[in-house]
N, C-alpha and C positions, 0 to 999 in steps of 0.2 A: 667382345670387348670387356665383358664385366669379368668373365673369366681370367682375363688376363690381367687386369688389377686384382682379383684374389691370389692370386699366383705370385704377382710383385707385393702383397702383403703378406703373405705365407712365407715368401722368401728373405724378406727385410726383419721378419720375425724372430725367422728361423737363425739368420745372423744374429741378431739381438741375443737370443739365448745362446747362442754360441761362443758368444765374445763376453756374454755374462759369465760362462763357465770358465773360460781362461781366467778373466779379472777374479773371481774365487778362488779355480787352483793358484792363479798366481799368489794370491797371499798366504795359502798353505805351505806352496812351497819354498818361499821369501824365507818365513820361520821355520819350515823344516829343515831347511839348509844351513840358516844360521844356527842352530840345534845341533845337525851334525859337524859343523865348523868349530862349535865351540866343543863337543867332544874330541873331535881332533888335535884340539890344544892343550885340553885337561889331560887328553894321552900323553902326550908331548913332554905336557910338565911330569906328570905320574912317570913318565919311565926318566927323564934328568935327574927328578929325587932318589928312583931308586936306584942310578949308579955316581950318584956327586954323592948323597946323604948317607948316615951309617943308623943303623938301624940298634933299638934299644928298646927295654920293656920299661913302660910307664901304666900311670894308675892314673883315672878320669878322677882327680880330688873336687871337680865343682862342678859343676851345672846352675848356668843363671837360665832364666826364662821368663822372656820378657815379653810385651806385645806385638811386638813389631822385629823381634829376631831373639835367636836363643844360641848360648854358645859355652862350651864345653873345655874346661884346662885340663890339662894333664900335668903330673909332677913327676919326675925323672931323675934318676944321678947320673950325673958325670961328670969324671974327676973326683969323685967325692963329694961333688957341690951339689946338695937339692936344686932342683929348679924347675921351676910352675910358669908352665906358659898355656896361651889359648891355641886349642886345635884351630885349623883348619876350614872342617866341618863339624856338624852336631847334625846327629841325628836321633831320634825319639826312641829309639830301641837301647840310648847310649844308661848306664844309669852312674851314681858315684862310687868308687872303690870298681868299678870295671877294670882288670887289664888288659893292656892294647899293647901293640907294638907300633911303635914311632921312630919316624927316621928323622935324624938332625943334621943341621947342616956345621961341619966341623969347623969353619970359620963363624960361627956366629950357632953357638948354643942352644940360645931361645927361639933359635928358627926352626922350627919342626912343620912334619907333614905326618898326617896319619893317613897312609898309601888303601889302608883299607876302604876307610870311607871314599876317601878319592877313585877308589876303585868302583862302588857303588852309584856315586851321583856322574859317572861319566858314562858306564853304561844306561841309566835312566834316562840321561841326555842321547843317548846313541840312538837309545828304542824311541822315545817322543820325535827326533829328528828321525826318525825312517818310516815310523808312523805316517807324521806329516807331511812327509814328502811323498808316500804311494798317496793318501787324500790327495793331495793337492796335483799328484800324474795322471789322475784316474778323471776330474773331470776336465783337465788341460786337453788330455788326448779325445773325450766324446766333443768336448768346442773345437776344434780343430775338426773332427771330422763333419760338423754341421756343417761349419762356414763353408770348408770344401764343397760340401754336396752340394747347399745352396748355391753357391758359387758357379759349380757347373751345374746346375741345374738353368739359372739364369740365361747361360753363354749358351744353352742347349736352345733354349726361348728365345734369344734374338736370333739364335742362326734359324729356327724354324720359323719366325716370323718374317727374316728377309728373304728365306726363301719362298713363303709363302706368297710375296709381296711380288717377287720378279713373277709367281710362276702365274698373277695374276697379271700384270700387266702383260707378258709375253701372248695370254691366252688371248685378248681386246684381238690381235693382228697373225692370230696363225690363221693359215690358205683362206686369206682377201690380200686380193691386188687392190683393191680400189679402196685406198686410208681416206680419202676423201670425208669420209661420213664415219670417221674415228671405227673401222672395222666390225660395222654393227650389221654389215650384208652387201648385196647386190649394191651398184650405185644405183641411184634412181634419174630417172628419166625426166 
């Protein structure tokens, strides 16, 4: 008997950590997916700009850098007309008097993308999203195979146990005729 509550504690365990491991992968791979979803869209958008926008050499004329966010202008002509707008992104490798190429959108000037950088934070997001999503496959698939085992392991323990169960009762009445005395011998006299 004892044994078999170590077995139903081994197994109820065994599930616990099982189902712990999903609830983990599951939140790696919650954010790794959202991570690839949203490289998805930065792709989406990166290849619209580069066939709606027209592409132009500009110069990073400022960098602010702030506590809480940092962001990068560039100055451009077209038409003749100077004009200073904020990138996109900023990145730490950017410095002032850098040239870049920047794509504008021809209905609206000041609308720029700088396809480079765009190019970089979407692969970064590609890799963190594929990252986190093998993390988060790798312990989803070992909880899954717990629970399984456990699982049949359990179903394995009741069918051995009611077989165990008939093969004792059946044993009480094989060859006695005489049940009388619950198949325990000879009737007595």
């Amino acid at each position: 008997m004892a044994t078999s509550q170590n077995n139903n504690v081994v197994k109820v365990a065994g599930s616990v950590v099982g189902i712990a491991l999903m609830l983990f992968a599951g939140i790696f791979l919650f954010i790794g997916i959202i991570f690839l979803i949203l490289s998805a869209v930065f792709l989406e958008v990166n290849k619209f700009h580069a066939e709606n926008y027209i592409p132009t050499e500009a110069v990073i004329s400022e960098i602010r850098i702030c506590s809480d966010s940092s962001d990068a202008y560039a100055t451009y002509v077209i038409d003749g007309k100077k004009i200073k707008s904020k990138l996109d992104v900023y990145s730490s490798d950017m410095y002032e008097g850098q040239e870049i190429e920047i794509y504008y959108n021809p209905e609206n000037h000041s609308d720029i993308t700088y396809l480079e950088g765009m190019r970089i934070f979407t692969t970064v997001f590609s890799i963190i999203g594929a990252v986190l999503t093998v993390i988060g496959l790798i312990p989803l698939i070992i909880g899954i195979v717990i629970v399984v085992k456990c699982n049949k392991k359990a179903k394995a323990q009741v069918s051995m146990v009611s077989e165990m169960k008939a093969a004792d009762y059946s044993d009480r009445y094989t060859n006695n005729d005489d049940d009388r005395y619950g198949g325990l011998g000879e009737g007595i006299e």
